[in-house]
C-alpha positions in Angstrom: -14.6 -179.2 28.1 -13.8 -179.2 24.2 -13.1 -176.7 22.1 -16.5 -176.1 20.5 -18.1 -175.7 23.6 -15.3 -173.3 25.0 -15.8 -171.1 21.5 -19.5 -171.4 22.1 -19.1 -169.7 25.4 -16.9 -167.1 24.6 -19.2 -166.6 21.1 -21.9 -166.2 23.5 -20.0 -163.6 25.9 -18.8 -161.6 22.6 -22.7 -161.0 21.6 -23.4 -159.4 24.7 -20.6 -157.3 26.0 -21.0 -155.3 29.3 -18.8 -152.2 30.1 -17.5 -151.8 33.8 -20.0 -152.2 36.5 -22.4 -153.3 34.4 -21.3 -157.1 33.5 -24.8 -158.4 34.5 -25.7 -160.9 31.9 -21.8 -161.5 31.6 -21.6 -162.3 35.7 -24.8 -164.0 35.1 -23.5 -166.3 31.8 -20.4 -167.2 34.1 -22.3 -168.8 37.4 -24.8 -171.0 34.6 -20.9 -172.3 33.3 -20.0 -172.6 37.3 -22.9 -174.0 38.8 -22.6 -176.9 35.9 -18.6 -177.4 37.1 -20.0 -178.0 40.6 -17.7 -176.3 41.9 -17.0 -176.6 45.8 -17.9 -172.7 46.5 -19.0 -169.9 44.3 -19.3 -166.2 45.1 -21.3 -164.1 43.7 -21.6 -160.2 43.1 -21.6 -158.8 46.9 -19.9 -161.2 47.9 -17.1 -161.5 45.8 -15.6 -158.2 46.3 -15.0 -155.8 49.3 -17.7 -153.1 47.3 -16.5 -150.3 49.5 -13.1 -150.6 47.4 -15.0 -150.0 43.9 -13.7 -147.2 42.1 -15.2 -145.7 38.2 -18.9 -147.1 39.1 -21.4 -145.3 36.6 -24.5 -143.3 37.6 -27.6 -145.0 39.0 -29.5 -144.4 35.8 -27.0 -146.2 33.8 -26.5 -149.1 36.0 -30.2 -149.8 35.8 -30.4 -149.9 32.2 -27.7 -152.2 31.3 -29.4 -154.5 34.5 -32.8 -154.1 32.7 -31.1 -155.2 29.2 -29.6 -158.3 31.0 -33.3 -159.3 32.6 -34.8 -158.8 29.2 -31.8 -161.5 27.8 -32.8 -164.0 30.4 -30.3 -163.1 33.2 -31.4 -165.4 36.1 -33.1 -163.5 38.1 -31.9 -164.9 41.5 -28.5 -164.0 40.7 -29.1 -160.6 39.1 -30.6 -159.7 42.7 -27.1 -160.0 44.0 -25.5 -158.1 41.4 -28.0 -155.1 41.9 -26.6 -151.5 42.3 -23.8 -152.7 39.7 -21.9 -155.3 42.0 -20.7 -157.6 39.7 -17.9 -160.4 39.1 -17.7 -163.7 40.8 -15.3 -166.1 42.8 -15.1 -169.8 42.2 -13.4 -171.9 44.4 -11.8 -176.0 43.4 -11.2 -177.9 46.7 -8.6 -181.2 45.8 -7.0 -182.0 48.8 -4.3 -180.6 50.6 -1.9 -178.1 49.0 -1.3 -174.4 48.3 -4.1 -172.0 47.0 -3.6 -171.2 43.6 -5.5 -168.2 42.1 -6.0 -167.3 38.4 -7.3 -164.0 37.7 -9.6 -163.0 34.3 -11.2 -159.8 33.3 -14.7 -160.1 32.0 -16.0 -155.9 31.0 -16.5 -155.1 27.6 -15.4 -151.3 26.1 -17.9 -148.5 25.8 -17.0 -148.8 21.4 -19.2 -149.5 18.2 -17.9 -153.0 17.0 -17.6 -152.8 12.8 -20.1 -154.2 11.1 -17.5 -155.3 7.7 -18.8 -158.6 6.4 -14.8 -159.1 6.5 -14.6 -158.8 10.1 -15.7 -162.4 11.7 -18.1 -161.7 14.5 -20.1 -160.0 11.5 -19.3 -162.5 9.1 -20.5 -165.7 11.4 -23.2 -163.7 13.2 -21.6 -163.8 17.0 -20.9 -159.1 15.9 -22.0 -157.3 19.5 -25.6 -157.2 20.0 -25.5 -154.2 22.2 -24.9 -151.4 20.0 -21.8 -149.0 21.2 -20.5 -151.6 23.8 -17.7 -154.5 22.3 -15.3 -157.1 23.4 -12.4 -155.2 21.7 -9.5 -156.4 24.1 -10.4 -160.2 24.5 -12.4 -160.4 27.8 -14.6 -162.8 26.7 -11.7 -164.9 26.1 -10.5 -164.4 29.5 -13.7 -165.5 31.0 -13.9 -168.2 28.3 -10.1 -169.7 29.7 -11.2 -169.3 33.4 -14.0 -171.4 33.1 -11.8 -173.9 30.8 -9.0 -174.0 33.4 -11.3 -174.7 36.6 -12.9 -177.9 33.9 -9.4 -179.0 33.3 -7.7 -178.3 36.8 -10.4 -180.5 38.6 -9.8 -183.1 35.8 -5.9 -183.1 36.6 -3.9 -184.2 39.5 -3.3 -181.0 41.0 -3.6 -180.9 44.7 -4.4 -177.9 46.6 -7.4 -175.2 46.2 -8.1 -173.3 43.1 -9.8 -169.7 43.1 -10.9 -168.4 39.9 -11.4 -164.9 39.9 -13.7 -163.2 37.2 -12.9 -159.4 37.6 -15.2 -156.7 36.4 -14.2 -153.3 35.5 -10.5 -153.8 34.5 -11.1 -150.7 31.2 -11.7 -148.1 33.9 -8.8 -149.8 36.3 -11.5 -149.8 39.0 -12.6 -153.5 40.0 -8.9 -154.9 41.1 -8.6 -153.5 43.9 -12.4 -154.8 45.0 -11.0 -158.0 44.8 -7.5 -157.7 46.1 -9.5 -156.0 49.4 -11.9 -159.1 49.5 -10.9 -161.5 51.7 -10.6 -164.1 49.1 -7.1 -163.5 48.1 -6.3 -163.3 51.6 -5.2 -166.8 51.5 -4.1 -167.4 47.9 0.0 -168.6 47.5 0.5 -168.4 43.9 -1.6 -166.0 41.5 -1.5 -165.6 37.6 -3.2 -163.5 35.4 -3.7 -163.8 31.4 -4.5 -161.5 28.8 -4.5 -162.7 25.3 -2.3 -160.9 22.4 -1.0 -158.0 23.3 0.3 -157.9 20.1 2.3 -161.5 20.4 0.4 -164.2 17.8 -1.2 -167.1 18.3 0.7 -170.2 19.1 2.9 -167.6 21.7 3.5 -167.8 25.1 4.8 -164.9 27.9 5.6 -165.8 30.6 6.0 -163.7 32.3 5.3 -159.8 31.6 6.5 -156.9 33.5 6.3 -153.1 32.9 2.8 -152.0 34.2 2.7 -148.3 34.4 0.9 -147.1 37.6 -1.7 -144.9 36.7 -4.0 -142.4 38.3 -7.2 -140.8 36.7 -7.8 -137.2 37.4 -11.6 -136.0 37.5 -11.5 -132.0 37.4 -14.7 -129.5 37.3 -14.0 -126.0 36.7 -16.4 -123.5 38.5 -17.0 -120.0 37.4 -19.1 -117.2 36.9 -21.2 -116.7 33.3 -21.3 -113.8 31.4 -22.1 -112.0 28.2 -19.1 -112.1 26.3 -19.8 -109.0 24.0 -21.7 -106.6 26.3 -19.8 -107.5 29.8 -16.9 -109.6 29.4 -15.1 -108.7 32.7 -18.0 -110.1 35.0 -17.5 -113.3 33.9 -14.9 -115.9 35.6 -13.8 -117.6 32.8 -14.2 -121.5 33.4 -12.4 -122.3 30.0 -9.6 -120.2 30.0 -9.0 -122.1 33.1 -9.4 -125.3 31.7 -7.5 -124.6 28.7 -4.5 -123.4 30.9 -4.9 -126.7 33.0 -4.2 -128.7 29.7 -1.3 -126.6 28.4 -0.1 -127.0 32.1 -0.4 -130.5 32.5 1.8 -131.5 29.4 4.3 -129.0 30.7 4.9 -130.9 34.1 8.7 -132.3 33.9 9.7 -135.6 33.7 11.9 -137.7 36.3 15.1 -139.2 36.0 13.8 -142.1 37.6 11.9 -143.7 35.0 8.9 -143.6 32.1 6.0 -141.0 33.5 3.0 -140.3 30.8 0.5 -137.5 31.6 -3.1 -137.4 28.8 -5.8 -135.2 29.1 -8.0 -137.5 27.9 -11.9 -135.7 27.9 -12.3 -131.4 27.6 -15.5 -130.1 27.8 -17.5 -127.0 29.1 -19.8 -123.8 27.5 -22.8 -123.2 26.3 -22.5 -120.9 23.2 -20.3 -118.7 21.5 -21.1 -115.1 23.2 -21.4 -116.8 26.9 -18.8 -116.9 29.4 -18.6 -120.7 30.6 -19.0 -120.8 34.3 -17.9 -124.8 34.3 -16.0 -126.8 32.5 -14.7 -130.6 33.1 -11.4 -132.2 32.5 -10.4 -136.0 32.5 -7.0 -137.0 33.1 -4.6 -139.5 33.7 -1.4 -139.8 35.0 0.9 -143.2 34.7 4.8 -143.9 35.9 6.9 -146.7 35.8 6.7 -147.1 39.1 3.9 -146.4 41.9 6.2 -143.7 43.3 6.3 -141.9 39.9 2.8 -142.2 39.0 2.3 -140.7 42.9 5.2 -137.8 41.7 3.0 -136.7 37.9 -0.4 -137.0 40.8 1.1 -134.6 42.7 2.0 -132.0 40.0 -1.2 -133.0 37.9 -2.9 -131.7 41.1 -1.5 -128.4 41.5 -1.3 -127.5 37.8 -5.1 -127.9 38.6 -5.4 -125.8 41.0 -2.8 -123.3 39.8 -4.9 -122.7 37.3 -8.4 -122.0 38.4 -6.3 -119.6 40.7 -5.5 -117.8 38.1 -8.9 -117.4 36.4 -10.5 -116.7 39.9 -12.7 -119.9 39.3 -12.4 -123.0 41.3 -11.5 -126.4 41.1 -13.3 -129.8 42.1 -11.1 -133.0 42.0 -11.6 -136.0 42.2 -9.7 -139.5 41.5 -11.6 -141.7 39.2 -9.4 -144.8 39.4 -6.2 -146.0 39.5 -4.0 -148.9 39.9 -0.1 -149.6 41.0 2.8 -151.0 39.2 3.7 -155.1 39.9 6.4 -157.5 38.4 5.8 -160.8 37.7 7.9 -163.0 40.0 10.9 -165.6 38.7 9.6 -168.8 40.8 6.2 -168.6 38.8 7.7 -167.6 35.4 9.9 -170.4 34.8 7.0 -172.9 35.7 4.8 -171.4 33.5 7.8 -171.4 30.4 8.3 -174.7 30.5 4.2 -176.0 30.8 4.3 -173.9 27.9 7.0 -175.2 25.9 5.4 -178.9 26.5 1.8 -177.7 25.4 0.5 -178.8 21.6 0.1 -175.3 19.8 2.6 -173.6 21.8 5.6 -173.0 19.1 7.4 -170.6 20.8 8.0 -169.3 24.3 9.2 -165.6 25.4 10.3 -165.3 28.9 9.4 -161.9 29.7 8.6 -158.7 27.7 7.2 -155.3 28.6 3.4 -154.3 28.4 3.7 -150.6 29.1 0.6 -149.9 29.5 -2.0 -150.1 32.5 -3.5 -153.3 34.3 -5.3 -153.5 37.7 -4.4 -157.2 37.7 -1.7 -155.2 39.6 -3.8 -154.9 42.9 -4.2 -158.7 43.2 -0.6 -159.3 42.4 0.8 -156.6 45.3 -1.6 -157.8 47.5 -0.3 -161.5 47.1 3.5 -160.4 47.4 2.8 -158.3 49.8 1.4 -161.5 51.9 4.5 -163.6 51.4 3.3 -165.0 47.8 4.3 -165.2 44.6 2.4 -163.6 41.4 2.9 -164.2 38.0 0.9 -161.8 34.5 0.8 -164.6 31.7 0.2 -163.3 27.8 -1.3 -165.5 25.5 -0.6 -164.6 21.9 -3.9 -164.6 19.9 -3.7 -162.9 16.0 -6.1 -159.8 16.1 -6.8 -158.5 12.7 -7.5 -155.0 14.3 -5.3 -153.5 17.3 -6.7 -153.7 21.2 -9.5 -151.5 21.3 -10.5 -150.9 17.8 -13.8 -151.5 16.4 -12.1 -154.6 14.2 -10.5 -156.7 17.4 -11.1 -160.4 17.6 -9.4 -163.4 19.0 -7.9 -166.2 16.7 -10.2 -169.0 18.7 -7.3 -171.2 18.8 -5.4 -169.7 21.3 -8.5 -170.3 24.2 -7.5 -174.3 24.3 -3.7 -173.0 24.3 -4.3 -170.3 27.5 -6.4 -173.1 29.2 -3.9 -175.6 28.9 -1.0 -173.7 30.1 -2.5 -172.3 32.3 -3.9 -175.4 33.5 -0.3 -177.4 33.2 0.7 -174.3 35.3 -1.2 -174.5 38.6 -0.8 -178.7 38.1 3.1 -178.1 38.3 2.8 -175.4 41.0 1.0 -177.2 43.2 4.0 -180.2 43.2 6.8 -178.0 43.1 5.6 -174.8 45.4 8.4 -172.6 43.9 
């Protein structure tokens, strides 16, 4: 697969990006790529994650429009009927022979952002901007999908021996599709697993690899319940779902931190009321919670919850909570990381190669890696650098092209060289 069709695809992917849940025409795009590989088995939607294991799904309504959108693009229709009810993502397996199971993990959701519209920013500039107005690739997805499907060409071109499993994750924004995969039972099997992400704030022509330091991280869904009233004329009848809320938030930045390691707390989304003279009887609070390690994150979950509490309590209101997602912490292991450093070292473009560094942020790559180690395997989070003119998640993001051939060939190299060595 050359590089213009490989920046084709991932052109293609960027002009239609698909928040969590709701990668239809994405999921879609991917089996067309698949079904041309002929590869040996391919699973779609339903059957390529345990569903019951789902977490941050959207309403019903909102499903149904972004599946509507992807039938109106020319979706195909027989495999939008497995996707319906926003089951999405896809499993693509590589039989050559015998040898260990290999997996390589991508994410493949778009953010819930406006992409600019500069004629300085290149998807505007060379007409590939995001079609869907307030959706964007703004952390590289479509280049992870792009180097999955780039890696299964080259991997059944190569002399590895052994069974590749490509998996194409949705939902990893709201950290809620990992752990449908980890759960499915087609990691049950896998030896070795990597996962990419490209930049992270390394440029192109870099390589990690190995990166470590994924915060655990909880989200916190709170609802406020109170009692309205009018706020001139009869004040004290009301139960105050604000002043509850508002205490929550002053709480919840107040919880200590432990001498154990990094813990974060953000109350990410307030809102509640009606109007100025009416005592709010509800209010609604998103949070998350994140630690160093799953045992902290579980530590700032346990205070997050009772600062909750605590405070409807205190404004005779109560409290509905509920956890929207979340996602453990994971190393990458030694045995992986050194193959992967030197494939990289040998691969044109690659000019220099870090061994490790910290992400310190959140990744439900995390699931599938735990799950693997947990099983006797070895798992392995891979950075590509890529220059981004704009930072991850900003409505200026894009990837430097050149670094999809570099993430497919290392990648590639990788699984090659593990499937002879077997660290």
């Amino acid at each position: 697969m050359n590089d213009d069709t490989l920046v084709s695809l991932r052109r293609d992917l960027h002009r239609k990006p698909e928040p969590a849940w709701r990668e239809f025409y994405t999921t879609a795009r991917i089996v067309e790529e698949l079904v041309a590989l002929d590869v040996d088995d391919l699973y779609v939607g339903r059957d390529a994650i345990a569903g019951e294991h789902r977490m941050g799904v959207p309403e019903t309504a909102e499903l149904e429009a972004w599946y509507e959108r992807a039938r109106a693009a020319g979706a195909d229709e027989a495999v939008l009927e497995n996707l319906e009810g926003g089951y999405t993502g896809a499993v693509a397996v590589l039989e050559q022979g015998d040898g260990p199971t290999v997996g390589l993990r991508v994410d493949i959701d778009g953010l819930p952002r406006e992409e600019s519209d500069d004629p300085e920013h290149v998807p505007a500039a060379e007409g590939f901007r995001s079609e869907h107005e307030g959706a964007m690739h703004a952390c590289g997805h479509d280049a992870h999908a792009t180097i999955g499907i780039g890696v299964l060409d080259a991997v059944r071109e190569s002399d590895f021996t052994g069974t590749l499993k490509v998996f194409f994750q949705p939902a990893e924004e709201v950290v809620g599709g990992g752990k449908s995969m980890a759960k499915s039972e087609h990691l049950a099997d896998v030896d070795y697993l990597l996962a990419v992400h490209v930049g992270l704030d390394h440029p192109t022509g870099e390589v990690v690899a190995g990166i470590d330091g994924f915060l655990a991280v909880s989200h916190l869904e709170a609802t406020f319940s109170g009692e309205s009233a009018h706020a001139g004329a009869r004040p004290e009848e009301g139960r105050n779902a604000i002043q509850a809320l508002a205490t929550a938030v002053g709480n919840l930045y107040a919880i200590p931190r432990h001498a154990d390691g990094v813990t974060r707390v953000n109350a990410g989304i307030v809102e509640g009321g009606a109007a100025a003279n009416i005592v709010a009887e509800e209010a609604r609070l998103v949070a998350e919670v994140r630690g160093e390690t799953t045992e902290l994150m579980r530590y700032m979950d346990e205070k997050a919850r009772r600062v909750l509490e605590s405070a409807a309590e205190m404004h005779d209101c109560d409290v509905d909570i509920e956890t929207g997602a979340e996602a453990p912490s994971a190393e990458s292991d030694e045995g992986l990381v050194s193959i992967v450093a030197d494939v990289a070292g040998e691969t044109d473009g690659i000019e220099s190669v870090l061994e490790r560094d910290v992400l310190g942020g959140s990744e439900d790559a995390t699931f599938l890696m735990r799950e693997v180690q947990e099983n006797g395997g070895l798992a392995c989070y891979v950075g590509v650098g890529t220059d981004h003119p704009g930072g991850h998640h900003t409505a200026t993001f894009d990837v430097d092209e050149e670094s999809i051939r570099h993430g497919v060939d290392t990648l590639a190299g990788a699984i090659e060289r593990i499937g002879l060595e077997r660290p």
